[in-house]
N, C-alpha and C positions, 0 to 999 in steps of 0.2 A: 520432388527434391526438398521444397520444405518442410514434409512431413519426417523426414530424416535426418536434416538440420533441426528440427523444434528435438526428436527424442532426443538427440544428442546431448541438448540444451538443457531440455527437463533433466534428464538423469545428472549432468552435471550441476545444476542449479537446487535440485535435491538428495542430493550427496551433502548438501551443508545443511540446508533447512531441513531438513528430518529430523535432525538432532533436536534442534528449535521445538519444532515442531513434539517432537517425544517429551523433552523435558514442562512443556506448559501441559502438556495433558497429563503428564506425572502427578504436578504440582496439583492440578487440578483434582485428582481422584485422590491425592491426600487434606488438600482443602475438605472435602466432602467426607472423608472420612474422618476428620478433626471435629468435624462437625457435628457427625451423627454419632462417635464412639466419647468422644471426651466433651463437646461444648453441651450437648443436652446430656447427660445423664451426671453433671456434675455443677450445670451450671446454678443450684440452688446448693452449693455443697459451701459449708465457710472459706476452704481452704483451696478453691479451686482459684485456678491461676491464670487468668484469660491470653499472658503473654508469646506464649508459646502460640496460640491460635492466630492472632494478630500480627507474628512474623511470619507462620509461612501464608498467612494470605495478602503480605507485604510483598513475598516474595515472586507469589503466583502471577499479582500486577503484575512486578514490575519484567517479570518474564510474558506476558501478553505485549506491555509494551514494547520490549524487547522483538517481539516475534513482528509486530506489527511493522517495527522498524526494519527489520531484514528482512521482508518481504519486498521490498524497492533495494535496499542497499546492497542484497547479495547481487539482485539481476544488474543491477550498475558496474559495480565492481567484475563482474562476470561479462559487460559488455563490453567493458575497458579493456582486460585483461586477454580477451579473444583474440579484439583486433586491433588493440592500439601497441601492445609488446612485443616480445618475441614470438607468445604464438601465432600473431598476425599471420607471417608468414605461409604458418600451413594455413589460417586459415582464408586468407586472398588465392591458396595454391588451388582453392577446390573448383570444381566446376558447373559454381553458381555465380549469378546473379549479384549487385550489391542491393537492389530490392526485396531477392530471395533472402539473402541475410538478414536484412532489418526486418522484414515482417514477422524471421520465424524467432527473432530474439525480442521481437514485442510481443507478439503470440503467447512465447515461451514465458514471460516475464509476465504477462496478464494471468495467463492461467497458473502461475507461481502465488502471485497475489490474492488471487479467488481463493487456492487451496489455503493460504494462511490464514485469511477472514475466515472461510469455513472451519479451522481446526481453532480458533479463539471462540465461536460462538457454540463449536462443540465444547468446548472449556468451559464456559460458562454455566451450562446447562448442567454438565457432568458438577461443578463445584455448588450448583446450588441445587436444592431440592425442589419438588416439582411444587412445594406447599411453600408459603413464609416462613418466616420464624414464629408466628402464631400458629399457625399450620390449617389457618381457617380460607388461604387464596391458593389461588390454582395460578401458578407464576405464568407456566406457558399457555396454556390454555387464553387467560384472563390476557396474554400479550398480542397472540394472534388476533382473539377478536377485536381491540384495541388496533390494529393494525386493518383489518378490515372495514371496523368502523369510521376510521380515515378514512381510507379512500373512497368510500359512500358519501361522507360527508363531502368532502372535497377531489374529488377522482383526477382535473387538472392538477392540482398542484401535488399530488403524488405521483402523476405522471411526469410531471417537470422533475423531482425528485430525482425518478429514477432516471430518466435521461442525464439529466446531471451527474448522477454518477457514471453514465456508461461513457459519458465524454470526460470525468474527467480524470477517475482512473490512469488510461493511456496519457493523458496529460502528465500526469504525475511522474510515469515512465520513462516519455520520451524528454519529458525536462532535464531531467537527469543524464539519460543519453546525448541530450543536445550539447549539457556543461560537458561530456567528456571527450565529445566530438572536437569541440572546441579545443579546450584543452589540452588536447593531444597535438595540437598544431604547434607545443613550444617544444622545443627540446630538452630544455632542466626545469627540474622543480613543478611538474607536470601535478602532483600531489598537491600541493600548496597551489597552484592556480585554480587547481578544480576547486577546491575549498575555498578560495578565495570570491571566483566566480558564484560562487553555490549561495553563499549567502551573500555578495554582490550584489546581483540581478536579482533576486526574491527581495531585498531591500528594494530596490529601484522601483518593480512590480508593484508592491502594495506602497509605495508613494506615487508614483503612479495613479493608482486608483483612486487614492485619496486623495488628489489634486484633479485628475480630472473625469477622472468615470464617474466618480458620486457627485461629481457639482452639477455633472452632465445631465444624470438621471432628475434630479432635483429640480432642475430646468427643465427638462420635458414632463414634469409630475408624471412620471409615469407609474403606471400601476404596477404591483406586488407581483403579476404572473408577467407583464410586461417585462418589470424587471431580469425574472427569472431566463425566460427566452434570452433575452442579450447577454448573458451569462454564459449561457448552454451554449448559442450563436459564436463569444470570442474562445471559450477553451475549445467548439470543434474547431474551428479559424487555427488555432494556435497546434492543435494535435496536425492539421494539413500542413502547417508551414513548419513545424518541427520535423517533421518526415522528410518533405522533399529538402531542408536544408542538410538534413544528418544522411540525408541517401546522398548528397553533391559531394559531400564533403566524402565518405566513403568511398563515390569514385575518383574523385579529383585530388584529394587534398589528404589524404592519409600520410601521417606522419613515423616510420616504424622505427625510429631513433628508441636503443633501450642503453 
């Protein structure tokens, strides 16, 4: 049954982000083409005009960012709107689980996320050329080994790396889900709580940290991969207690006031 609840999800969740998605690799293969048809073959010319290059690769960012950004916000908004409004309804009607839910809409939302990082770093690749601007480096090539090289050198701490991201990704998700779990326990102004909550608690968080995690560490002098671990250790801590609190509240405490 979740694999029927996640297509549902995906197609719904990429019925927006596609759009997203088309327009940054647009932007990108006109980057690249700005590049190679007007910035080199003009760019010793007196009268050439860099300005036109520099906004659409202002634009291109700020559509990466953009993409980056609605990779979490559609699947939030998309979480909210499932089962905190009217369409709640049908969707508590079905006959799942409220675990089956939550995993296939973190599922759903993780692999929404992967496919956005993958289509910003096909972006990337597509807007710039395999050479520099010199045309003397081998951009990707010269990256990967650079990236190998790492982890030869250092094999822990890009293994720390990567675990870090695989915890904390889902952190990022279910934080978001957690504020709207929440949130949805008020009855008015449910918008302005989440937002309030949203940067509320991510304030509170990093003072937090900065009052007592890092005086913490500082006192145990602990090491650089030490540190790492108790990192990785509280976001998976924090992805288990986000779940089972957003799964309670799903069964218990669902609010479908619209």
């Amino acid at each position: 049954m979740v694999k029927k609840l996640m297509k549902h999800e995906l197609m719904a969740l990429f019925r927006v982000l596609v759009w997203w998605i088309g327009a940054v690799l647009l932007l990108s293969v006109l980057v690249r083409l700005s590049y190679e048809l007007i910035f080199i073959p003009l760019a010793d010319a007196p009268y050439f005009n860099e300005s036109f290059i520099f906004l659409l690769f202002f634009a291109w960012a700020a559509a990466i960012f953009a993409l980056a950004f609605a990779s979490i916000f559609v699947s939030a908004a998309r979480f909210f709107r499932s089962l905190f409004t009217g369409e709640g309804y049908m969707t508590f009607s079905l006959p799942v689980s409220a675990t089956q839910l939550l995993i296939s809409k973190l599922l759903s939302a993780f692999i929404a996320f992967l496919a956005c990082m993958a289509a910003i770093v096909l972006s990337i690749f597509i807007a710039f050329p395999m050479r520099g601007l010199t045309g003397d480096i081998e951009i990707i090539p010269t990256l990967f080994e650079d990236l190998i090289s790492s982890y030869l050198h250092d094999p822990l701490g890009m293994t720390e790396r990567i675990v870090f991201l695989i915890v904390s990704v889902p952190a990022g998700i279910l934080y978001c889900d957690l504020i709207s779990s929440i949130s949805q326990l008020f009855t008015k102004r449910r918008g302005l709580v989440f937002v309030l909550m949203l940067f509320g608690i991510s304030f509170a968080l990093s003072y937090l940290y900065a009052l007592i995690f890092e005086p913490l560490i500082m006192l145990m002098n602990a090491s650089g991969h030490l540190l790492s671990w108790i990192e990785i250790g509280l976001c998976a801590a924090f992805d288990v207690a986000a779940f089972f609190v957003i799964r309670f509240i799903l069964m218990h405490k669902v609010n479908l006031v619209v």
